[in-house]
Each structure stands twice: as structure tokens, then as C-alpha cells.
C-alpha positions as CSV (number, residue, x, y, z in Angstrom):
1,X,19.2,230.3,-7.2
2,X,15.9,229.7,-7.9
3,X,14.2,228.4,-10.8
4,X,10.1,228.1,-11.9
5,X,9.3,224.4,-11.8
6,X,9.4,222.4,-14.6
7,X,8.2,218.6,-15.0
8,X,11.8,217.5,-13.8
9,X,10.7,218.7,-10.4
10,X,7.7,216.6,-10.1
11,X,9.4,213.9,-8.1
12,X,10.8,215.7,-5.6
13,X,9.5,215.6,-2.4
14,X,9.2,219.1,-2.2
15,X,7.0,219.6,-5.2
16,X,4.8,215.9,-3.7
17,X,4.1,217.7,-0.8
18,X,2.6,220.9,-2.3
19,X,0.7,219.0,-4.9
20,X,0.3,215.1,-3.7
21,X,-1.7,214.3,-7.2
22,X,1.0,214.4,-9.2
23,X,1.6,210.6,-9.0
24,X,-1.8,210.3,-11.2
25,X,-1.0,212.7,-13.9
26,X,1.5,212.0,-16.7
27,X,4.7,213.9,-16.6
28,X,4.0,215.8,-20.2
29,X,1.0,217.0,-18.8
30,X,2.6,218.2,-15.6
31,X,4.7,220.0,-17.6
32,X,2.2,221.5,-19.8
33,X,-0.1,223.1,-16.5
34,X,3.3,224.4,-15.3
35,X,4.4,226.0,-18.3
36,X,0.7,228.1,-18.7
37,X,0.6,228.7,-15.0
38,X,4.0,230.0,-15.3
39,X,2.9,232.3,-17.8
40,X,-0.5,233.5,-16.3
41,X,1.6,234.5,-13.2
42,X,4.4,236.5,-14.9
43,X,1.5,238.1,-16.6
44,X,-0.2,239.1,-13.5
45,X,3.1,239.8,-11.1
46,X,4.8,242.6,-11.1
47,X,7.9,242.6,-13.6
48,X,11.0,241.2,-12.4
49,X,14.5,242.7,-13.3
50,X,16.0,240.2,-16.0
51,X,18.9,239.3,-13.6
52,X,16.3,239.2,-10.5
53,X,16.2,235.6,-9.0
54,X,12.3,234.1,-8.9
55,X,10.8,235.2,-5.8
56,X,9.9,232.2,-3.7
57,X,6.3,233.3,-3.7
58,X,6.2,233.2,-7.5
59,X,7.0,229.9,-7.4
60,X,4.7,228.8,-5.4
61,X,1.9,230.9,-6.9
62,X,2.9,228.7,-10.5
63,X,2.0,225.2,-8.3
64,X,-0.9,226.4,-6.7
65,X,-2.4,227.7,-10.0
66,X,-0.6,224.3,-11.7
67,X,-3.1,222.6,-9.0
68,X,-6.1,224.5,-9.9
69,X,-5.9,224.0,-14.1
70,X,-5.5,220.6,-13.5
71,X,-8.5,220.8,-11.0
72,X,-10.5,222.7,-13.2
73,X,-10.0,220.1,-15.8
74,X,-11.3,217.1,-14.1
75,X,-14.4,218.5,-12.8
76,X,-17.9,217.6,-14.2
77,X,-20.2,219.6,-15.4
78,X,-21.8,220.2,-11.8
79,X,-19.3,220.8,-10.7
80,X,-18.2,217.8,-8.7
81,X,-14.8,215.8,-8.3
82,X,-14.0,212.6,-7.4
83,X,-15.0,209.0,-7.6
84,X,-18.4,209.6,-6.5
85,X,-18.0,211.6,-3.7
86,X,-19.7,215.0,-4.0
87,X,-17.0,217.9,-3.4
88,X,-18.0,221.0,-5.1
89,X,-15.3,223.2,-6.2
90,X,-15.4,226.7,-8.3
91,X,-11.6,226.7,-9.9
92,X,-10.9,230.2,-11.4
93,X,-8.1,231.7,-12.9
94,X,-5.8,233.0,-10.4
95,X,-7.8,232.9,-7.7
96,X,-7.3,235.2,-4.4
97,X,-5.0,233.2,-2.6
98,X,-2.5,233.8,-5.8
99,X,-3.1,237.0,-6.7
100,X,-2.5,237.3,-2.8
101,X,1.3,235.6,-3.3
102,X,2.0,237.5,-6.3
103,X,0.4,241.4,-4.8
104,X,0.6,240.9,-1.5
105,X,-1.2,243.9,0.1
106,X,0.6,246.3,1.4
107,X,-1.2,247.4,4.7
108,X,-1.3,251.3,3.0
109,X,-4.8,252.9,2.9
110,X,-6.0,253.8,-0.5
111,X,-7.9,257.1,-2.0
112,X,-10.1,256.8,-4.4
């Protein structure tokens, strides 16, 4: 059955391979970013059914925006990240690709 992630999971090799910074970060703060990206996504997902198992997309849609929290923490004000290299990055709150795992579209047309 499965389970959001929770700091216990961050040394499996599973979770090192979706987010390979983890070794760098502290495991209370690990825990923290999952717990709030947890909560952003069951805010934005549709509603599960309370016996429904976690969909494997939600899960991953919890790392990825674990990733970008802890991304958008760590970069300067202009925007760069690194140790002296210039890579400029725009973190946002649930950013497409998530919104994309947790409302995937459904290939219907629309009218407005």
C-alpha cells in the first residue's frame, strides 16, 4: 500500500534517486519540506476517498515539490544556485510539471 514519504524514507534508494541532494540536508528538515509539500498537493489534487490508497503520481508530485521548497530556499537573491556557478532558476509553487501529475489533462476539448 502506499504511503506519502516521510523523512524515514530518505535513505532509500528509491527516494536518492528522485532527489540526489538529500545527503546535504538534515533529516528534520527533509521531513519538514515533505510534510508542507504533502499538504500543498492534497490541497491542489482532487480529493481522495478516505480508504483510497495514495496514487503513485501523488507521491511523486510531494518529492518533486519537496525538491523545489528546498530549491527555492537556497537561492540568492538573483536568483542563482550553487557554489559559484551561475544556474538561474525560477522555483514556484506547484509548478506545471506538478499540477501536470496531480490533473493530468484529459485530452477532452473544453467550451468556454
Amino acid at each position: 500500500m502506499s504511503t506519502w514519504y516521510t523523512g524515514a524514507d530518505a535513505g532509500r534508494s528509491e527516494f536518492v534517486d528522485l532527489w540526489a541532494d538529500t545527503e546535504q540536508i538534515s533529516d528534520s528538515t527533509i521531513e519538514l519540506l515533505l510534510e508542507v509539500a504533502r499538504d500543498q498537493v492534497t490541497a491542489y489534487a482532487p480529493a481522495l476517498p478516505p480508504d483510497a490508497e495514495i496514487p503513485q503520481r501523488y507521491r511523486l508530485a510531494q518529492l518533486r515539490q519537496a525538491v523545489n521548497l528546498y530549491r527555492a530556499a537556497t537561492v540568492d537573491s538573483s536568483g542563482d544556485i550553487g557554489d559559484g556557478t551561475s544556474f538561474a532558476i525560477s522555483p514556484r509553487p506547484l509548478d506545471w510539471h506538478i499540477k501536470s501529475l496531480l490533473r493530468p489533462a484529459r485530452g477532452r476539448p473544453s467550451v468556454r
